[in-house]
N, CA, C and O atoms as a GROMACS GRO file, in nm:
protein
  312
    1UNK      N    1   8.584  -5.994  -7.238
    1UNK     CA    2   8.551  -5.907  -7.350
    1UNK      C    3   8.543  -5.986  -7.481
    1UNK      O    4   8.458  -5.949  -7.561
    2UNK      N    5   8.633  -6.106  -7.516
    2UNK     CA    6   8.600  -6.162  -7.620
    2UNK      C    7   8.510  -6.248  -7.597
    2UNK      O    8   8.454  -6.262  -7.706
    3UNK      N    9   8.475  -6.295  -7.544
    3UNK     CA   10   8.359  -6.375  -7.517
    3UNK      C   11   8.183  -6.277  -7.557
    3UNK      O   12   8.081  -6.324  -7.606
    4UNK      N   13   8.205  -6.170  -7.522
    4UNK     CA   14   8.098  -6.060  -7.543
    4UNK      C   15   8.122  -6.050  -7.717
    4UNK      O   16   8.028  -6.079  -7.790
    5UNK      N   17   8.223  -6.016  -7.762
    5UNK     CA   18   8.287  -6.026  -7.948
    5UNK      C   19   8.190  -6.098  -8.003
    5UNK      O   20   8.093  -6.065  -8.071
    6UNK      N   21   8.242  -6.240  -7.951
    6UNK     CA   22   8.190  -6.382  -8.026
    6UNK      C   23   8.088  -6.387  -8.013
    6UNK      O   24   8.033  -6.410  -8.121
    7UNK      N   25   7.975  -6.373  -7.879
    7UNK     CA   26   7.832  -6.374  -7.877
    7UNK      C   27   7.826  -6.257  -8.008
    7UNK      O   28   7.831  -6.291  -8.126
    8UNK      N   29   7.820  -6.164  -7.976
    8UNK     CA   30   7.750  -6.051  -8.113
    8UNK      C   31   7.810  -6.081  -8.277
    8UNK      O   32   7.768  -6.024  -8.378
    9UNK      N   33   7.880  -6.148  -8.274
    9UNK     CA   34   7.934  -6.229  -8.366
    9UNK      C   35   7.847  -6.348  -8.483
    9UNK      O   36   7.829  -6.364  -8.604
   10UNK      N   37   7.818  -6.403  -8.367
   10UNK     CA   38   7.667  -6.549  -8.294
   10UNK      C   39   7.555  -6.472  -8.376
   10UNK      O   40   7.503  -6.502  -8.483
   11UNK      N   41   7.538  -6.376  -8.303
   11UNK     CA   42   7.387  -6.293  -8.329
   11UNK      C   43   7.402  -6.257  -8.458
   11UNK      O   44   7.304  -6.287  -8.526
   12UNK      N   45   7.466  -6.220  -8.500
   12UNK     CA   46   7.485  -6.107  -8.651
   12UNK      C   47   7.479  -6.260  -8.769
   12UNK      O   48   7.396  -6.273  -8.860
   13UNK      N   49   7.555  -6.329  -8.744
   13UNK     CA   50   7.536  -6.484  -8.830
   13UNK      C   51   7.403  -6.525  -8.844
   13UNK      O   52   7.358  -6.577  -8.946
   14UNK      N   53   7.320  -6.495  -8.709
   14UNK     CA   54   7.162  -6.580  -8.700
   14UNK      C   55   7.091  -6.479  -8.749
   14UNK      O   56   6.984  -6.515  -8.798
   15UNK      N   57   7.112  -6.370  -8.753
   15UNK     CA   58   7.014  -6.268  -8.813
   15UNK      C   59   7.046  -6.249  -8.976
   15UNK      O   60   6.973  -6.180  -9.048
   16UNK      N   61   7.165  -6.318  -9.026
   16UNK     CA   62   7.141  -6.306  -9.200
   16UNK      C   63   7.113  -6.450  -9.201
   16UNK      O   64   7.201  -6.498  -9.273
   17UNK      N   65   7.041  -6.539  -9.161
   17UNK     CA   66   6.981  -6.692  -9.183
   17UNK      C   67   6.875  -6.632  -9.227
   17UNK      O   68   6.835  -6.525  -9.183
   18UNK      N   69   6.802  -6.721  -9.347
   18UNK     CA   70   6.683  -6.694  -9.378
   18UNK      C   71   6.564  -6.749  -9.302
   18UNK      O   72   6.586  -6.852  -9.238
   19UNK      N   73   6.470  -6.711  -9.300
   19UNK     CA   74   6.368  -6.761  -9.193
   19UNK      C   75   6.293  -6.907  -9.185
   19UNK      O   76   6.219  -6.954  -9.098
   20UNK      N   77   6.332  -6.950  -9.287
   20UNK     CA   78   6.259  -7.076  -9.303
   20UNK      C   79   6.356  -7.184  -9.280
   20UNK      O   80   6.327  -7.300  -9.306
   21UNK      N   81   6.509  -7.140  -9.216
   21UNK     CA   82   6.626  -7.261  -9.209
   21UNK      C   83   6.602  -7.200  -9.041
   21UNK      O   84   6.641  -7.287  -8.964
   22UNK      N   85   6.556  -7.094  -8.976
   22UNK     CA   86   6.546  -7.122  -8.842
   22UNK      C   87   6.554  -7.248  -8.740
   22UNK      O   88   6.638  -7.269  -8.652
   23UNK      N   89   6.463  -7.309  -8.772
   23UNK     CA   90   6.400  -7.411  -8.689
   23UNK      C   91   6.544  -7.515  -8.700
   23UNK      O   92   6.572  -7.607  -8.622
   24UNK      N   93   6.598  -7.484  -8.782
   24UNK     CA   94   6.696  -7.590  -8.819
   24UNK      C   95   6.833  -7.518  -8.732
   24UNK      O   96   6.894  -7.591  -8.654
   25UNK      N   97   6.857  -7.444  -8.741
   25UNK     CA   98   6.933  -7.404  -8.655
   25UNK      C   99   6.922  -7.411  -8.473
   25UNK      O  100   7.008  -7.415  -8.385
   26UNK      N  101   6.805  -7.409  -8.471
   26UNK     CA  102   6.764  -7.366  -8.340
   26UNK      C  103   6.788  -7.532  -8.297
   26UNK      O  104   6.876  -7.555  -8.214
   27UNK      N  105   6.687  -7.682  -8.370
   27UNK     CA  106   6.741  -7.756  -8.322
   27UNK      C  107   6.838  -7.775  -8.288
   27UNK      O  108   6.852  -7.811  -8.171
   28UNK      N  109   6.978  -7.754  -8.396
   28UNK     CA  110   7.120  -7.772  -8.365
   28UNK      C  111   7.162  -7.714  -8.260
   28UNK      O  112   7.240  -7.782  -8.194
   29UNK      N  113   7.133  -7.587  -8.209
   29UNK     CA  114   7.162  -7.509  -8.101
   29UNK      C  115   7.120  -7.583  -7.988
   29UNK      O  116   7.199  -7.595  -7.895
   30UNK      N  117   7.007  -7.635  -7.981
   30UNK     CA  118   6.887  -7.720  -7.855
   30UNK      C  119   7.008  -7.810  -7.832
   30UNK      O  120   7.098  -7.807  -7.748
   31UNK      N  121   6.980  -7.894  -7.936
   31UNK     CA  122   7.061  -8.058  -7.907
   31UNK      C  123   7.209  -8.052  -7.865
   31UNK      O  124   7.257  -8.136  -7.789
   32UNK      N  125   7.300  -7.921  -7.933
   32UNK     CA  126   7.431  -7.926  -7.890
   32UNK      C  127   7.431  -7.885  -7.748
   32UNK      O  128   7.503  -7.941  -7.666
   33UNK      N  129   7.336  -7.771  -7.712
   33UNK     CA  130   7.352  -7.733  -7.537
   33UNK      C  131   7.313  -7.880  -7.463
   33UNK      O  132   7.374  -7.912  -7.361
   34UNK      N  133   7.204  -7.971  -7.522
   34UNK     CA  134   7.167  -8.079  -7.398
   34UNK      C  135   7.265  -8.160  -7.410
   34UNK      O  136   7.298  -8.238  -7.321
   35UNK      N  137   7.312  -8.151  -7.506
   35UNK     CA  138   7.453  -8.269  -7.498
   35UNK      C  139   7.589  -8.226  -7.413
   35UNK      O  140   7.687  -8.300  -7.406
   36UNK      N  141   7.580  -8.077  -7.338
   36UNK     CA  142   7.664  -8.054  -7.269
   36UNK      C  143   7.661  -8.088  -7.140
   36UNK      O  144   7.762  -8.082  -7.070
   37UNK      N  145   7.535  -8.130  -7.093
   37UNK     CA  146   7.465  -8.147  -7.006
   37UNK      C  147   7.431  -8.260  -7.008
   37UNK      O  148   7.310  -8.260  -7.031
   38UNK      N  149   7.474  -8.375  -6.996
   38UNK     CA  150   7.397  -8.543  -7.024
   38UNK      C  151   7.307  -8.568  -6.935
   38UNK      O  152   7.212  -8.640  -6.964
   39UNK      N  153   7.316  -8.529  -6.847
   39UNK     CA  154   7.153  -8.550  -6.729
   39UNK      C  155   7.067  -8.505  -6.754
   39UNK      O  156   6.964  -8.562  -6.718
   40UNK      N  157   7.055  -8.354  -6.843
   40UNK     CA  158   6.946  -8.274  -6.893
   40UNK      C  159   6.844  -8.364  -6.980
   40UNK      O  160   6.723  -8.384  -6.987
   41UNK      N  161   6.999  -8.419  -7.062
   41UNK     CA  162   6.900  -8.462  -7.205
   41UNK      C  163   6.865  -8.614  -7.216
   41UNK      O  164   6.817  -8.662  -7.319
   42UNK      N  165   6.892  -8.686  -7.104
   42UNK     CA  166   6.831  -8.806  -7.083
   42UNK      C  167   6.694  -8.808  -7.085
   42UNK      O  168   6.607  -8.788  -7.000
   43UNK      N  169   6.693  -8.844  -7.227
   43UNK     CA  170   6.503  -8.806  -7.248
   43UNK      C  171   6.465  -8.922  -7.331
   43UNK      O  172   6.561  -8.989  -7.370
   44UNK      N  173   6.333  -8.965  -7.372
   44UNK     CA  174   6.346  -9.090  -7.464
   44UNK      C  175   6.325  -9.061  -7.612
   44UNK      O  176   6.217  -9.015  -7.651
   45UNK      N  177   6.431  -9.088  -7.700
   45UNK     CA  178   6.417  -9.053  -7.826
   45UNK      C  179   6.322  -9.150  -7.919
   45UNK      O  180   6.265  -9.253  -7.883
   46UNK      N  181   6.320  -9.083  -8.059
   46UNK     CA  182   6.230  -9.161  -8.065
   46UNK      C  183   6.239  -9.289  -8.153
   46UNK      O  184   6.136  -9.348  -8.186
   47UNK      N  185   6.318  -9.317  -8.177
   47UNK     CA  186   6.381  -9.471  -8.185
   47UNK      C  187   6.339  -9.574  -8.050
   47UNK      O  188   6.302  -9.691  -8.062
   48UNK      N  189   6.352  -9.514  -7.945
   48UNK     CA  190   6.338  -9.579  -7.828
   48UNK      C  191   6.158  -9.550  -7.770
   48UNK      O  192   6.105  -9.605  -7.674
   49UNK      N  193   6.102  -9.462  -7.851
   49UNK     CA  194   5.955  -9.464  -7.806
   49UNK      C  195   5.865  -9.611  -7.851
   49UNK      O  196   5.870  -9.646  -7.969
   50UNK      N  197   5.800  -9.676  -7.768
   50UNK     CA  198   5.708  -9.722  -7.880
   50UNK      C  199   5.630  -9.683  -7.965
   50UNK      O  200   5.575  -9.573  -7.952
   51UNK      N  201   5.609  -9.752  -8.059
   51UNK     CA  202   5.495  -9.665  -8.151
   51UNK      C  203   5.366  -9.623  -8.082
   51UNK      O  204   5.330  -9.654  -7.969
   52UNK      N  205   5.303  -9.542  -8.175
   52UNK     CA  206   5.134  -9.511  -8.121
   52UNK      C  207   5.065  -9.587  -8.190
   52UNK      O  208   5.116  -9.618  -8.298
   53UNK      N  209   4.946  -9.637  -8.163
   53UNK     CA  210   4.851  -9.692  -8.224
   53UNK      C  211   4.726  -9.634  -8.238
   53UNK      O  212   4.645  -9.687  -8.162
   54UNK      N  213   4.674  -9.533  -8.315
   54UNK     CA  214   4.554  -9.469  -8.315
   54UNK      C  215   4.417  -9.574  -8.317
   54UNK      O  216   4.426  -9.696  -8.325
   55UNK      N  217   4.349  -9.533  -8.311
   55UNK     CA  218   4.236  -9.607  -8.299
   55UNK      C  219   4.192  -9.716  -8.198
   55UNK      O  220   4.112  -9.806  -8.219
   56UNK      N  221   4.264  -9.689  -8.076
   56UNK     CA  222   4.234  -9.738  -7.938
   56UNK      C  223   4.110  -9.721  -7.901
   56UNK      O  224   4.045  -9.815  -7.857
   57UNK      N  225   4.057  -9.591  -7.914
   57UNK     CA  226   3.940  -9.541  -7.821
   57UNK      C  227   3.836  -9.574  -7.938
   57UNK      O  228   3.847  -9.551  -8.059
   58UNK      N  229   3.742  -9.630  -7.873
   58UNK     CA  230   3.578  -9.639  -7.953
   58UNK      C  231   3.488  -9.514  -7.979
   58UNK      O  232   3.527  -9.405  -7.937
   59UNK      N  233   3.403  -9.521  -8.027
   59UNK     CA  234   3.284  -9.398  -8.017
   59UNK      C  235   3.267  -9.330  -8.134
   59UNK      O  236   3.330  -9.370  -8.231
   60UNK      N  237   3.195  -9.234  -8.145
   60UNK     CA  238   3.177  -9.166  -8.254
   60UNK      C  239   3.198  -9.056  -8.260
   60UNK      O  240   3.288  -9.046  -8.177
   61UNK      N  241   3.171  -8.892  -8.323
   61UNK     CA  242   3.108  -8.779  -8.339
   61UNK      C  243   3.019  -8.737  -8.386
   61UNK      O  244   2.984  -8.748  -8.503
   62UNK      N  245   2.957  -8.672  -8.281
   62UNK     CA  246   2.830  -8.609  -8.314
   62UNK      C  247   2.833  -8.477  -8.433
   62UNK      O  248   2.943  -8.434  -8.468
   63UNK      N  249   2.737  -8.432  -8.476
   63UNK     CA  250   2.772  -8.302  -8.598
   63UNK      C  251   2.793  -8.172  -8.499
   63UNK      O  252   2.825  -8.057  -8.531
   64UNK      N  253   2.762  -8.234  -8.348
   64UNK     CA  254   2.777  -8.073  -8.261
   64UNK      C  255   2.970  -8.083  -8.292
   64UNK      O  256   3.036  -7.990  -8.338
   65UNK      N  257   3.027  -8.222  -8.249
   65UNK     CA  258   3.144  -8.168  -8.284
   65UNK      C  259   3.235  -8.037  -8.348
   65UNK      O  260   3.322  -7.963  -8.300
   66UNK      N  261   3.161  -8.049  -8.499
   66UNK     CA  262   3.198  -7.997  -8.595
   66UNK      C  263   3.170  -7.827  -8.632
   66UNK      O  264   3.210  -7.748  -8.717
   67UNK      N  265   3.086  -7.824  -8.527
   67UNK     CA  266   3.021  -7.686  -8.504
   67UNK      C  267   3.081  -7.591  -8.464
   67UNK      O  268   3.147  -7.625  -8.366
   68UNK      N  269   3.098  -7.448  -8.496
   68UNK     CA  270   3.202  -7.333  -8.510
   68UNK      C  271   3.169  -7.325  -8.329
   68UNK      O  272   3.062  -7.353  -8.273
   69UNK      N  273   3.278  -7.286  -8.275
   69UNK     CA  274   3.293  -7.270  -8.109
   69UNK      C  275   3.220  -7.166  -8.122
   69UNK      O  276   3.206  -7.101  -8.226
   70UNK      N  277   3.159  -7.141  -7.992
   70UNK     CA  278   3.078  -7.018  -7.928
   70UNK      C  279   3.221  -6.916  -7.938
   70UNK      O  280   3.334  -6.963  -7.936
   71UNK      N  281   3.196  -6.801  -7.948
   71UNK     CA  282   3.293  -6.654  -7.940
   71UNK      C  283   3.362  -6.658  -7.809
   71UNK      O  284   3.485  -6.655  -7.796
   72UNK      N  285   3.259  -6.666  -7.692
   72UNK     CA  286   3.297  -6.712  -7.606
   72UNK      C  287   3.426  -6.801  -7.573
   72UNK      O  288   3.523  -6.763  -7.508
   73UNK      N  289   3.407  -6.923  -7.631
   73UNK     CA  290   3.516  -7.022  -7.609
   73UNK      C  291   3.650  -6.972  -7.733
   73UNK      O  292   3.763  -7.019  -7.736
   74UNK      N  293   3.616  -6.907  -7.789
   74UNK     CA  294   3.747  -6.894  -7.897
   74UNK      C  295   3.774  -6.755  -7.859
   74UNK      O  296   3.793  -6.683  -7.958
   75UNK      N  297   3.780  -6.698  -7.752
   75UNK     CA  298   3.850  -6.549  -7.655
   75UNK      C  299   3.932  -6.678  -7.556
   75UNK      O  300   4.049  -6.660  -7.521
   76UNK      N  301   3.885  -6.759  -7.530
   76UNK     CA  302   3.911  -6.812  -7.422
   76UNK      C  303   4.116  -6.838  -7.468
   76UNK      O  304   4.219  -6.822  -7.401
   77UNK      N  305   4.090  -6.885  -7.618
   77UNK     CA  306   4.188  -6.945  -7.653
   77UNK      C  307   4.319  -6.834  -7.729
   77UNK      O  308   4.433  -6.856  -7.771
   78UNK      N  309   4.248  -6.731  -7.721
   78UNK     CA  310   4.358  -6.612  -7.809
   78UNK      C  311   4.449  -6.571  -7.690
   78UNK      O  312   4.540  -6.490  -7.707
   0.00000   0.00000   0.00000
């Protein structure tokens, strides 16, 4: 039963956060559960990524690129 308390407790705290510190919470929430779990969160951070290097691939764009999608293809995506 206290365990049920403290969750609605949990909830009532996250619902007077303002909406734009969300994301910030939610990480903290993410990262503290995978850290309970060390096998979960064996993932590669990004200190340990190599960098990216854009401009690998050659070629150009054409002006069709730039051209508003058929209706068609933008139902496809809603």
């Amino acid at each position: 039963m206290a365990e049920f308390m403290l969750i609605e407790k949990i909830i009532q705290e996250l619902q007077a956060i303002p909406e734009d510190k969300l994301t910030e919470i939610y990480d903290l929430i993410h990262y503290f559960r995978l850290g309970l779990n060390p096998e979960k969160s064996a993932t590669v951070t990004d200190n340990e990524a190599e960098p990216r290097r854009p401009g690998l691939l050659t070629g150009e764009l054409s002006d069709a690129f730039f051209e508003p999608l058929p209706e068609e293809e933008l139902q496809r995506w809603e």
